[in-house]
C-alpha positions, 0 to 999 in steps of 0.5 A: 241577330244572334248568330251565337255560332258556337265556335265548335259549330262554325269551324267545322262545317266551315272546314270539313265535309261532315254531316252536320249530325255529327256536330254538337247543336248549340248555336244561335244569330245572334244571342246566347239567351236561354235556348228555344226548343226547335219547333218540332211538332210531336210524333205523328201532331200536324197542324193545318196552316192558313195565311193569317192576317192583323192589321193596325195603324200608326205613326213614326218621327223620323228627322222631324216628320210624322209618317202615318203607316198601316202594319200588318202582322201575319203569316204565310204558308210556304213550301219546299221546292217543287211542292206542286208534284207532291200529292198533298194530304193524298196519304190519310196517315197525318204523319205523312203530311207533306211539310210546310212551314207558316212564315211570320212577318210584319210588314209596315207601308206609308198609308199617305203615298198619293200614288207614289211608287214606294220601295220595299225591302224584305229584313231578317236576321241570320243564325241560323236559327234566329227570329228578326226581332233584333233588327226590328225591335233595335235596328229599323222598325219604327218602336225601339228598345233602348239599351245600355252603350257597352254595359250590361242593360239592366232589367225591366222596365225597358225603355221602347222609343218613336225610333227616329232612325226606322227606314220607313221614310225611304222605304216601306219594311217586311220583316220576316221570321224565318221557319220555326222562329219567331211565330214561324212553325213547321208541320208535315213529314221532315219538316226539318229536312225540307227547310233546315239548310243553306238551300232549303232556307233560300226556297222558302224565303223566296217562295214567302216574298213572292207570295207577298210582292202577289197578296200586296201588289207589290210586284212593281215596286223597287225591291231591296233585301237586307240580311244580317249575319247569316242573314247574308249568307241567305241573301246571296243565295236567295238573290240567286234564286228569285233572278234566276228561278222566279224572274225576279230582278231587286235593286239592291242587297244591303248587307250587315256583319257579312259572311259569305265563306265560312273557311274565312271564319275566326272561331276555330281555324286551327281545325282547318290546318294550312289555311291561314286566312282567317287570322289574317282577317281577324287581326284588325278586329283584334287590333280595333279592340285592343285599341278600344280597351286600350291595351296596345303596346302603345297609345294610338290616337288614330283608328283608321290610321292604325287599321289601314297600318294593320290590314297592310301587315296583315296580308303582307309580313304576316301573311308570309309568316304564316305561310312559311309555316315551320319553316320560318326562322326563329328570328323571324318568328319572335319580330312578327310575334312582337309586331303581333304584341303591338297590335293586340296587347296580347303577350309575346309568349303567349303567341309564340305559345300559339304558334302566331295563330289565334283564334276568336275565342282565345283573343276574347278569353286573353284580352283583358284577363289581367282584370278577369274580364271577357271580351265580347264576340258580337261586341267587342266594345263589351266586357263580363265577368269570366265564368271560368278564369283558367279556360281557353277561350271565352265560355259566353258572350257580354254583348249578348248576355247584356241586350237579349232580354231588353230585345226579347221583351220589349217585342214580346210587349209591342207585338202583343198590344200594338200590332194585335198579334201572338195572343196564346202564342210562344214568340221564340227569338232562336231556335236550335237547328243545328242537329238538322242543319244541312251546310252543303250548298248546290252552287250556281252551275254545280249538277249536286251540293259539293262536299265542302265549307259553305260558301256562296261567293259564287250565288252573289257573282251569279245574281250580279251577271244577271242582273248587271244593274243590282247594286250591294251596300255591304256594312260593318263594324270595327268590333266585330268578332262574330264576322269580322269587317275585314274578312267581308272586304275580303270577300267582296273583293275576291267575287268572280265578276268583272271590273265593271261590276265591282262598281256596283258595290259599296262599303261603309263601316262603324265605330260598333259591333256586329249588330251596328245598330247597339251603338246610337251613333252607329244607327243614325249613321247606318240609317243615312248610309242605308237611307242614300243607297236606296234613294239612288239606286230605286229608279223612281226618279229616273222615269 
């Protein structure tokens, strides 16, 4: 998951219609490991891709019983919409190739069913940029890496376990890189452009799963997607897009660490002057952490007390503080100012000095700067040392300089000896895709992409009309500062659907971080949630 947006990234595609040429390309899903070269072929170097295939066997323990599965790694070749009116390889130059990208994935199916329907469900992580070996090497596959609670994980040897929380009991898993991540290549004439953006990503996701529901016969199962970070953003697109397009109706969106408007993004709002919101909504993530790190004003025993207190002042005093913007009389100011210093440990000058507005990356920084420590931002349970103990904000994150190479190698090691695959291949766990990235997005009704944020709200309201029985499971966590769990609720809870359909979804929440699955407990918890929402929404029983 390393959806490492780079404050100067989120912000100003969340706020301004600019290209995204003119932004700086640093950004990951989910980590900030050392940057993977996009997967850019050399000038005028095709290559031809062909499905590939490796098959395997295996054996996970999940609450005490054994499931014998058969894995399958491989890849399939995917194309940009209306790929079938381009002329293919008609021009003998080899730089004018039409493009394509060859999508990995490693699918594992219960081998015991006698003949009992089984649900699928496609995961991937977001980014953009990212590979799915953070979902599946920490979250659901059925090995996975163990890795310190809130510390930094020490290096190799890294402990790779029967995961005891994999989905596989419920449901058969396909987890898929997206183009150019992972062992995902590009090829062809720009390639970038045809798969670099909000929906050029969607097309081909959608043109991979109906490639495997037809090569796996799969097409009659139950059928779930699960989108981490970005990955969410994805979902309700590519939801969209398979109903509406390709007939193709799922029983479920399970989402993780949601972000759907990226205007309601917390890294640097303050480029997106008179609206206000995204401080709103990363206040009980602040105020979580504080707790956590014990540094509020005062001892607070109660979490969910105290963030059912914050969420009402946060969309009530707050929110009419900031709204009256210069306005507000400075008796005013300094009470929400020290209201602030209770819930965020911060002190009342330095927010009076912030104008009451404070960004992701300045509560990182200021958190725990009396112990020259930063606060993680995908993690806030997270601290590291500060790089730089006069900067403004924080320079990296803890949580993700802390698990990423317990991730990357442990799955680097699994792929290679148990599932058979990647032998003379670079696996490559983000890639920079940021100086191609197209944030516009052609919504549902919409003629031509509107110069505007990215927000697909609209995509997922759209997929829940037509298909009035999809259900949502939307998860997150406290300590999340990536996507903060407030601003989802927020999100969900201004979808322009009718009351029935508000029915259809559901919210749970944990004591973690944005990858929930970090903290133990968490998983085992997210495992049962997820687990639930899959049996009672696959309709099996029902017939």
């Amino acid at each position: 998951m390393r959806m490492f947006f780079l404050r100067i990234f989120t912000l100003t595609v969340a706020s301004l219609p600019l290209p995204l040429s003119t932004l700086p390309a640093q950004t990951k899903d989910e980590t900030p490991t050392t940057k993977a070269e996009a997967a850019k072929p050399e000038t005028g170097k095709t290559e031809e891709f062909k499905p590939e295939q490796q098959a395997s066997k295996g054996s996970v323990t999940i609450g005490g019983n054994v499931i014998n599965y058969d894995a399958f790694a491989g890849t399939l070749v995917v194309h940009p919409k209306g790929w079938d009116d381009v002329p293919q390889n008609a021009d003998p130059d080899p730089k004018n190739k039409a493009p394509e990208a060859s999508m990995f994935y490693v699918a594992y199916f219960k081998s015991d069913t006698k003949g009992v329907p089984r649900p699928v469900t496609f995961l991937y992580n977001g980014g953009p940029g990212s590979s799915t070996v953070w979902l599946h090497m920490g979250a659901f596959g059925p090995r996975r890496v163990v890795t310190a609670d809130d510390t930094h994980t020490p290096a190799a040897p890294y402990s790779v376990v029967n995961n005891d929380y994999s989905l596989l009991d419920v449901s058969d898993l396909v987890f898929v890189d997206a183009p150019g991540t992972g062992f995902s290549r590009l090829s062809g004439k720009d390639r970038e452009k045809a798969f670099y953006g909000v929906d050029q990503d969607a097309q081909a996701f959608a043109d991979f799963i109906v490639q495997f529901l037809s090569k796996y016969e799969r097409w009659n199962s139950p059928k779930y997607l699960f989108g981490e970070s970005y990955g969410t953003t994805r979902s309700a697109v590519l939801a969209n897009v398979l109903e509406t397009e390709r007939d193709v109706d799922f029983n479920g969106i399970i989402l993780l660490s949601q972000i759907l408007n990226f205007t309601l993004d917390s890294d640097i709002p303050e480029f997106n002057p008179g609206v206000d919101v995204a401080y709103q909504l990363a206040l009980p993530t602040y105020a979580a952490s504080a707790w956590y790190h014990h540094k509020l004003a005062e001892p607070r025993p109660e979490l969910a007390a105290l963030l059912a207190e914050i969420e009402h002042f946060a969309m009530n005093d707050y929110a009419l503080a900031l709204a009256a913007g210069n306005a507000l009389p400075p008796e005013q100011r300094h009470a929400i100012a020290d209201k602030l210093h209770q819930y965020t440990g911060l002190p009342v000058a330095y927010i009076e000095k912030a104008d009451l507005r404070i960004n992701g990356g300045e509560f990182e920084k200021n958190l725990q700067d009396d112990r020259n420590l930063t606060t993680g931002r995908l993690d806030t349970r997270f601290s590291g040392p500060t790089y730089d103990p006069l900067s403004k904000e924080a320079e990296y994150d803890p949580q993700s300089a802390a698990i990423s190479s317990a991730y990357v190698s442990a799955f680097n090691d699994y792929v290679r000896k148990e599932l058979k695959f990647g032998e003379n291949r670079e696996y490559k766990p983000e890639i920079d895709v940021f100086k191609w990235w197209s944030f516009t997005h052609q919504e549902p009704g919409v003629p031509f992409p509107l110069p505007q944020a990215t927000n697909v709200m609209l995509d997922l309201a759209i997929a829940m009309k037509h298909n009035p029985t999809l259900k949502v499971l939307v998860n997150a966590g406290y300590f999340d500062l990536a996507t903060p769990f407030y601003q989802g609720v927020f999100e969900m809870q201004h979808l322009p659907i009718p009351p029935e359909l508000q029915k259809n979804i559901e919210f749970q929440f944990y004591e973690s971080g944005h990858m929930v699955y970090a903290h133990e407990a968490s998983l085992r918890s997210i495992h049962d949630k997820v687990a639930a929402f899959i049996l009672k929404s696959d309709n099996i029983k029902a017939k």
